[in-house]
C-alpha positions as CSV (number, residue, x, y, z in Angstrom):
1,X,-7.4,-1.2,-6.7
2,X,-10.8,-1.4,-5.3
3,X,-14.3,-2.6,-5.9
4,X,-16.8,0.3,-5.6
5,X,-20.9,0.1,-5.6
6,X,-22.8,3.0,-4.6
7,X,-26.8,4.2,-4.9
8,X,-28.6,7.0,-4.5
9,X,-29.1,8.6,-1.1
10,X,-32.4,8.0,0.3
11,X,-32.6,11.2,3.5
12,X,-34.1,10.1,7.0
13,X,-33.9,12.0,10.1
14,X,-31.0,10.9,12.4
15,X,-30.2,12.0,15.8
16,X,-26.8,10.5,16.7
17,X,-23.8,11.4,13.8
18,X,-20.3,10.1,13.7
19,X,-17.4,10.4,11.9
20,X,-16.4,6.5,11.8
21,X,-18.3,3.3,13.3
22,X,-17.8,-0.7,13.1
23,X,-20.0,-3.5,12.7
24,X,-20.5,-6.5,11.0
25,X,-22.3,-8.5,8.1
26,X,-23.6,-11.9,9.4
27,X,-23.2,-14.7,7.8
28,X,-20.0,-17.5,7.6
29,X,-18.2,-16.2,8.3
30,X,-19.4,-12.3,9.3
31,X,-17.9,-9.7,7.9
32,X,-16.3,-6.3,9.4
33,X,-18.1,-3.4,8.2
34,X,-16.5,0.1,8.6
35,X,-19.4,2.7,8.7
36,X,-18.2,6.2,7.5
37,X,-19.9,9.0,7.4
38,X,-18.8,12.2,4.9
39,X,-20.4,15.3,4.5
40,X,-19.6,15.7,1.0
41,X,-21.2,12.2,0.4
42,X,-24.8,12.4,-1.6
43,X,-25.3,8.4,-2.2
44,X,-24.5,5.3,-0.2
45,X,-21.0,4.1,-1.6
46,X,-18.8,0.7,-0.9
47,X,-15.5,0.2,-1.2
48,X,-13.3,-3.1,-0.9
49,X,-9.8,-2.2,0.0
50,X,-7.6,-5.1,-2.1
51,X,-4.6,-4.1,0.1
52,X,-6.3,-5.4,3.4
53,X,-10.0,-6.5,2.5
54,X,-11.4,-3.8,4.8
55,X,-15.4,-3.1,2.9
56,X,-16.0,0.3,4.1
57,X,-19.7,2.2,3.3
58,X,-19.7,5.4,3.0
59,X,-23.3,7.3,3.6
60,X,-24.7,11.0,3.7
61,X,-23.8,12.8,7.2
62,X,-28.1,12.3,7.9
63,X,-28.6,9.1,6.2
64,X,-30.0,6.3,8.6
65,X,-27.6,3.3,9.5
66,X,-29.9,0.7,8.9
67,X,-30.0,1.9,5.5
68,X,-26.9,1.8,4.7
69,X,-27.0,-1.6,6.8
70,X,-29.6,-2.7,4.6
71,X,-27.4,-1.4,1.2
72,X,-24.7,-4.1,2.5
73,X,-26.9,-7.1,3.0
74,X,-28.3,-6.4,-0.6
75,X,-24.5,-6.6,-1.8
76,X,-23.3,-9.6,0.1
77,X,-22.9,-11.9,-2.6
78,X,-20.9,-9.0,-4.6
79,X,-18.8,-8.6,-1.6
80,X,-18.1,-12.0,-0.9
81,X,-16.8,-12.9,-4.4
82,X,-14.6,-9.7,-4.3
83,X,-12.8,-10.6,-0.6
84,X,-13.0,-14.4,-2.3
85,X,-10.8,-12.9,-5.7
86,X,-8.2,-11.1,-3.1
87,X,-5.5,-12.9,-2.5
88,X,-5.0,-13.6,1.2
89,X,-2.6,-12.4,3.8
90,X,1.0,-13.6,4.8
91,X,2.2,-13.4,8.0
92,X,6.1,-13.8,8.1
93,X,6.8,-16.4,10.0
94,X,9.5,-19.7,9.4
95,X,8.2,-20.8,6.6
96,X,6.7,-18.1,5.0
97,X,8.0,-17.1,1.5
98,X,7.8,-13.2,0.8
99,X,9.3,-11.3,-2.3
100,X,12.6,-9.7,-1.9
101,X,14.1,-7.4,-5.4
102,X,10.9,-9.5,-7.1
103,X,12.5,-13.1,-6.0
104,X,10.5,-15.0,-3.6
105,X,12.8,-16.3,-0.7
106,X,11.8,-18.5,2.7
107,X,12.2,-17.3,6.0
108,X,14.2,-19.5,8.0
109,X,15.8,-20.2,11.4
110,X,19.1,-18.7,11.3
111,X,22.1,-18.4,14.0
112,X,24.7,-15.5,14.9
113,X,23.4,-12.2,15.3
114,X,22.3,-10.6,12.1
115,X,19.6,-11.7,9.5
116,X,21.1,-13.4,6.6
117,X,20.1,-13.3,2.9
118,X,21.4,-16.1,0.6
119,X,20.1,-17.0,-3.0
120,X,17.0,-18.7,-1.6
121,X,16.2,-17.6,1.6
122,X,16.0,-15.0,4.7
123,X,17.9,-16.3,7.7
124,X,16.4,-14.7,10.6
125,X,18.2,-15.4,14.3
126,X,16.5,-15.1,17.9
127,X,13.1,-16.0,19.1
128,X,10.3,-16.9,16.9
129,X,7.8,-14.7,18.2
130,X,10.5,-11.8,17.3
131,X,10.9,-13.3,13.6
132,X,8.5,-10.5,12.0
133,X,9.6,-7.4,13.7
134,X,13.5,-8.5,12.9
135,X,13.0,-9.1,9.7
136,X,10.9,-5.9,9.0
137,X,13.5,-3.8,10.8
138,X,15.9,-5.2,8.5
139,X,14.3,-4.5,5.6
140,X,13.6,-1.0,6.5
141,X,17.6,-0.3,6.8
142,X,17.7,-2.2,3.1
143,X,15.1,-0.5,1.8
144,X,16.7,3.3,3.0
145,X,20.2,1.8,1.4
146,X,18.9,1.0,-1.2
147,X,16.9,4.2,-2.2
148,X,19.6,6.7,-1.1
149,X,21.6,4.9,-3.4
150,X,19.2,5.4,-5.9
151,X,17.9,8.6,-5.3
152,X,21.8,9.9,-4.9
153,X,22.3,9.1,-8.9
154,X,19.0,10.3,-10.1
155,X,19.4,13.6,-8.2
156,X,22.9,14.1,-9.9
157,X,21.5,13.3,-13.4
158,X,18.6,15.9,-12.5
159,X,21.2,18.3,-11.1
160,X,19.3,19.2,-8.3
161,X,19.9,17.6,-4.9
162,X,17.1,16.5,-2.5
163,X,16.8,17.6,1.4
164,X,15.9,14.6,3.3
165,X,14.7,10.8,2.8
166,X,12.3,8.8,4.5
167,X,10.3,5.7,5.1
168,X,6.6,4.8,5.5
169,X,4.0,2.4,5.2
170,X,1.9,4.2,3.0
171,X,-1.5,3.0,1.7
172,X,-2.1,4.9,-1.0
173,X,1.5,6.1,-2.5
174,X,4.7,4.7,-3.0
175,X,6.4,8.3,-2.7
176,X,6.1,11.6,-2.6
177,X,8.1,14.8,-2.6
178,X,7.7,18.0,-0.7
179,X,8.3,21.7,-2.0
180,X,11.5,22.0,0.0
181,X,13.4,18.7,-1.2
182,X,11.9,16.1,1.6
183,X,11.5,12.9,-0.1
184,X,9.5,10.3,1.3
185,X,9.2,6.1,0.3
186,X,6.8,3.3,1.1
187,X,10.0,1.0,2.8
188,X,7.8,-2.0,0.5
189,X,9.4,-1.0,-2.4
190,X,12.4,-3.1,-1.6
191,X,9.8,-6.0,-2.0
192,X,9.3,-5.0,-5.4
193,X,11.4,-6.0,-8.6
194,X,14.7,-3.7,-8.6
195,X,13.8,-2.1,-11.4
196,X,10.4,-1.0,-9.9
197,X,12.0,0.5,-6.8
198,X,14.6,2.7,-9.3
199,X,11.7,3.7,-11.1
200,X,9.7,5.2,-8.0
201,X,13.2,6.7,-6.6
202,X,13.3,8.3,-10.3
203,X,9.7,9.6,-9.9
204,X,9.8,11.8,-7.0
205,X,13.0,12.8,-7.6
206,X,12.0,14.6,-10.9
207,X,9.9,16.5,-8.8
208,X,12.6,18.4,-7.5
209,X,12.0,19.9,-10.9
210,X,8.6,19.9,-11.4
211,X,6.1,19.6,-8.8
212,X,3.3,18.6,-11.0
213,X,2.5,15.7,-13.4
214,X,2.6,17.6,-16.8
215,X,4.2,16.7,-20.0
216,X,7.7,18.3,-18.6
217,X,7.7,16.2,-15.8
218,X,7.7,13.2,-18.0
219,X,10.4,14.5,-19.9
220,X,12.4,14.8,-16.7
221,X,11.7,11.2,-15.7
222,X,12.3,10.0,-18.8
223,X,15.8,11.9,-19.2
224,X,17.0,10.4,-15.8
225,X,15.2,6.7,-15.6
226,X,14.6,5.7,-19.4
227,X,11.6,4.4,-20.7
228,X,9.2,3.8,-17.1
229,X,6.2,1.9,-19.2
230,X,7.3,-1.8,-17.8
231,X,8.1,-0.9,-13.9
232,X,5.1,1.5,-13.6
233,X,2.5,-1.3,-15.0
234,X,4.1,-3.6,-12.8
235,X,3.5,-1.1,-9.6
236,X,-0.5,-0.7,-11.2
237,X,-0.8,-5.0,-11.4
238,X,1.0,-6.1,-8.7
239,X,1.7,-3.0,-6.4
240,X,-1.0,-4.5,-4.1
241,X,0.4,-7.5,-3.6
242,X,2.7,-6.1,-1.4
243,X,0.8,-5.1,1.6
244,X,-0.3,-8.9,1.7
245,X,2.8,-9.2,3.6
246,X,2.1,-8.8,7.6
247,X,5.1,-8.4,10.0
């Protein structure tokens, strides 16, 4: 999921600390640098985000800037080729083809009221400017259909209903579930092959039974999904991918 260099932490005296800074690594073209400082942190470290391309360095709470500056110019060449590999961004436009259930479909111009999805395409109607927002509050009211649905059947297999649902653009999970029931879903999932969404909806649901990752949890999923080896390789590969997709 990310590319990750780091060297050991060199101390200098510095006088002004804080939590989060930006700057920039010249050359063509620059490159934004998010500067993060961590008290827990004993060596320079740099990340590459492959869901947005953000290269963040992470240094000791007294470590100099320029140093860690100078860490990032020594790396350039490392970075570059990483944010080259990534693939790059979509914005969802006319024109623009995104995933839908794992099928690729162009957005179009489309009339009436309501947005419209045939065997190739998304027929979005109104203003271009408005096409991305539309479209992405569309998909959020697919998305929450489509996972009640799913969460409904796995909850009555588990015998044990769930609280709440909801929807976010999470970064760093596709779902989660609290101690009390509340079940929560990255809305991207709907982008995702069907069978990669039920498999996620399966997942935090078996938490209702065990909150933990052990060997009975897996028993649980497996009772109520099936076998969860293709759709959860799928989420490791190409799970990315989907915040590529800017609305």
């Amino acid at each position: 999921m990310q590319g990750m260099l780091s060297k050991p932490k060199a101390l200098r005296p510095f006088r002004h600390e804080r939590c989060m800074s930006d700057t920039h690594l010249p050359g063509d073209p620059p490159i934004p640098l998010v500067l993060r400082r961590s008290a827990q942190a004993k060596r320079i470290s740099l990340r590459i985000s492959q869901l947005d391309g953000r290269v963040t360095l992470t240094l000791p709470k007294r470590l100099a800037e320029r140093e860690a500056l100078a860490f990032a110019r020594s790396k350039e060449g490392w970075i570059r080729r990483h944010l080259d590999a990534r693939a790059a961004d979509v914005a969802v436009v006319h024109g623009a083809r995104i995933p839908l259930g794992g099928h690729l479909l162009e957005v179009r111009q489309g009339t009436g009221r309501r947005v419209e999805i045939t065997a190739d395409a998304i027929l979005v109607p109104g203003p271009v400017e408005r096409v991305g927002k539309r479209l992405l509050a569309h998909l959020k009211e697919v998305a929450r259909d489509r996972l009640a649905g799913a969460c409904d059947d796995y909850a009555a297999a588990l015998g044990r209903p769930y609280a709440r649902l909801s929807l976010r653009d999470t970064r760093s999970r596709w779902g989660s579930c609290t101690s009390d029931g509340g079940l929560m879903f990255s809305w991207r999932l709907i982008l995702a092959p069907a069978d990669v969404l039920d498999y996620v909806a399966a997942h935090e649901v078996a938490h209702l039974a065990e909150m933990n990752h052990s060997p009975a949890f897996w028993v649980q999923v497996a009772r109520i999904y099936g076998d969860h080896t293709a759709p959860r390789g799928w989420l490791r590969e190409h799970g990315s991918g989907l915040h590529r997709y800017k609305f």
